[in-house]
C-alpha positions as CSV (number, residue, x, y, z in Angstrom):
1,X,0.0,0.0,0.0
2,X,1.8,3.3,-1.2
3,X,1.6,5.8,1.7
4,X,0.3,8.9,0.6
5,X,1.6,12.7,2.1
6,X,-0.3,13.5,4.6
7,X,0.6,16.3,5.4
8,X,-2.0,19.2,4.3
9,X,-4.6,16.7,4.4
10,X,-7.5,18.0,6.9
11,X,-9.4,14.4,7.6
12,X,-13.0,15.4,8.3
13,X,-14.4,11.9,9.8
14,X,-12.8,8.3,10.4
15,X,-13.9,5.1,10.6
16,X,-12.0,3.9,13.6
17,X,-14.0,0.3,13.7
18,X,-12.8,-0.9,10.3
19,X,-9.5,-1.8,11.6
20,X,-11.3,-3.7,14.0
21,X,-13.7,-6.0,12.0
22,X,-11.9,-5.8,8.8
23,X,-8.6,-7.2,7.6
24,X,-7.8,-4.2,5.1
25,X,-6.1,-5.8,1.7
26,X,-5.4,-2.7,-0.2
27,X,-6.7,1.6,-0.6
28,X,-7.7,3.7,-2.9
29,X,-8.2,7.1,-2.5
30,X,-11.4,8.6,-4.6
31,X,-12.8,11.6,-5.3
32,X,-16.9,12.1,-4.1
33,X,-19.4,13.9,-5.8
34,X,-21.2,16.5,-3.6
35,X,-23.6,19.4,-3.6
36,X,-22.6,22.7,-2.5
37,X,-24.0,22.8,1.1
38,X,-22.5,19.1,1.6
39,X,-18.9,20.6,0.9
40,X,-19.6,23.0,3.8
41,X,-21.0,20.9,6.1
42,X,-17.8,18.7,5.8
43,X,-15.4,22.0,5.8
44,X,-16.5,22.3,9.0
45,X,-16.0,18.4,9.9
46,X,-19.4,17.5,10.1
47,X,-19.9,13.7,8.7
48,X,-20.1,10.4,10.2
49,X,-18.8,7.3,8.3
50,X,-20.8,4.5,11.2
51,X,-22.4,2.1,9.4
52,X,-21.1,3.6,5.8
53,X,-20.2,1.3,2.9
54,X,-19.2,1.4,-0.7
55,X,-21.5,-0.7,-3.5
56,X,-20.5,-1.9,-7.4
57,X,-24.2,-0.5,-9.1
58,X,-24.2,-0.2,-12.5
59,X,-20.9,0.0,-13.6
60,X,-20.5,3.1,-11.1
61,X,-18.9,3.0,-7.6
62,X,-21.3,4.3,-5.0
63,X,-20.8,5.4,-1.4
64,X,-23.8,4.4,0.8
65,X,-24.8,5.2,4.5
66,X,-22.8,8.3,5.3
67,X,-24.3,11.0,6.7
68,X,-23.7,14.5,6.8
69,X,-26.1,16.8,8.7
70,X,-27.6,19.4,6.7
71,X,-25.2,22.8,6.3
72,X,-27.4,25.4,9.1
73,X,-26.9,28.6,7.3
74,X,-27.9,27.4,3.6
75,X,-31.2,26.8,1.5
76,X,-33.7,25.5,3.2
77,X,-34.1,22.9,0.5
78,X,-30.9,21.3,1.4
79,X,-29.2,17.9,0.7
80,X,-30.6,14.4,2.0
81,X,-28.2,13.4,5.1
82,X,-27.9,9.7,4.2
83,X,-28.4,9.9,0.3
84,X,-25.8,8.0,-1.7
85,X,-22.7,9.5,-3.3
86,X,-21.0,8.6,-6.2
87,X,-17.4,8.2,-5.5
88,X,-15.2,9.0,-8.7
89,X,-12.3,6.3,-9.8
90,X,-10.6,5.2,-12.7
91,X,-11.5,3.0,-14.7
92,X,-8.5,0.8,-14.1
93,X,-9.0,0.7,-10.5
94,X,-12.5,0.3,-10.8
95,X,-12.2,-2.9,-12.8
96,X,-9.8,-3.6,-9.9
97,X,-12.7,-3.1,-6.9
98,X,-15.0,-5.2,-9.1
99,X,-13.2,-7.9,-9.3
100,X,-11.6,-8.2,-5.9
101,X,-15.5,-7.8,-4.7
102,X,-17.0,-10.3,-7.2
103,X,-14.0,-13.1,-7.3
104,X,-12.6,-13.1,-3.7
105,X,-15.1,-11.9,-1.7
106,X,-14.0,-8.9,-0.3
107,X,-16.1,-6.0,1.1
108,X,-15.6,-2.2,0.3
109,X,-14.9,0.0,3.3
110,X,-14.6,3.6,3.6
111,X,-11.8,4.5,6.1
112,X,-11.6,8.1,6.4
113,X,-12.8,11.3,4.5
114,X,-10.6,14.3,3.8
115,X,-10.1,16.9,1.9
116,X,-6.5,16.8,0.0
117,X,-5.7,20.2,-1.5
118,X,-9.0,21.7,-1.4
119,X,-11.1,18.8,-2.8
120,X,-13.2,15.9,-1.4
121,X,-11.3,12.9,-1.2
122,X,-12.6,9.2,0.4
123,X,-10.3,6.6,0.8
124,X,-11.8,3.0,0.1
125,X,-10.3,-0.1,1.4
126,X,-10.4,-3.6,0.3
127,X,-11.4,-6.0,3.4
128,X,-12.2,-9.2,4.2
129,X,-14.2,-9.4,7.2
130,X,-13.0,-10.5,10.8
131,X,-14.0,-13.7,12.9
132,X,-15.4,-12.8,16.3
133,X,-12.5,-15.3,17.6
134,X,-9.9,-13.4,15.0
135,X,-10.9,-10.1,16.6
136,X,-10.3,-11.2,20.2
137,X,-6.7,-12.2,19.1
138,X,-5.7,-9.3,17.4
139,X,-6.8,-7.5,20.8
140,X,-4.8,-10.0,23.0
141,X,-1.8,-9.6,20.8
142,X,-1.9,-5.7,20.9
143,X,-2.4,-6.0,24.5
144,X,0.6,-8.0,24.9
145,X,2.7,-5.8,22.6
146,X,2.0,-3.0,24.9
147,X,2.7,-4.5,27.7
148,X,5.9,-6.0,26.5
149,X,6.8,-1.9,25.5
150,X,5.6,-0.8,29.2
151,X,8.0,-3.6,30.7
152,X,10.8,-2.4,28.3
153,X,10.3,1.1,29.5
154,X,10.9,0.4,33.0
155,X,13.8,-1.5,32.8
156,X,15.6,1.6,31.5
């Protein structure tokens, strides 16, 4: 997974439990297709990606479930909070998505939304899906790890 720079990224919402019940396989980053008062809600870190998730419909890659509240000071015909978005790929990588979602199963899984030199960005991850019993392990092993660190520490 290339590592992007990061560093005049302004991330408006994460989805901190897709570490946690996903195994990520690979990320894309994507552009999203908004209206006007949607871009201002998120400018001022308004959106929530629980229970979010990306679909393969007709060809097009769409973002489903994500909600952001309706901008206070616009029209009062705004947007729909939970409508879906069309995230924009290439083509390339979205032969890529459908065929890592069709052949093997995986699931698509926004991780975070940001904005990346002025301009909507979501990035997408390829996951399979955790075992209740693979969770709890990956939590006993992280546990340890820190422990193991805090023991370290004290010995110096």
């Amino acid at each position: 997974m290339p590592q992007t720079d990061r560093s005049d990224d302004k991330t408006v919402a994460t989805n901190r439990k897709a570490r946690h019940d996903y195994t990520l396989v690979e990320t894309i980053e994507c552009g999203i297709q908004l209206t006007g008062t949607e871009v201002k809600s998120l400018r001022l870190g308004q959106a929530s990606l629980v229970d979010c998730f990306a679909r393969m419909r007709g060809g097009e890659l769409w973002l489903e479930g994500m909600h952001i509240p309706p901008y206070e000071q616009g029209d009062k015909r705004t947007h729909e909070p939970t409508r879906p978005r069309k995230l924009l790929v290439h083509r390339r990588e979205l032969a890529q998505l459908q065929r890592a979602t069709t052949e093997k199963g995986l699931s698509l899984v926004p991780l975070r939304v940001y904005f990346s030199h002025g301009i909507a960005k979501v990035e997408i991850a390829s996951a399979k899906g955790k075992r209740q019993h693979e969770k709890r392990e990956a939590i006993a092993r992280r546990d340890a790890m820190r422990e193991a660190e805090r023991e370290l520490g004290r010995r110096r």
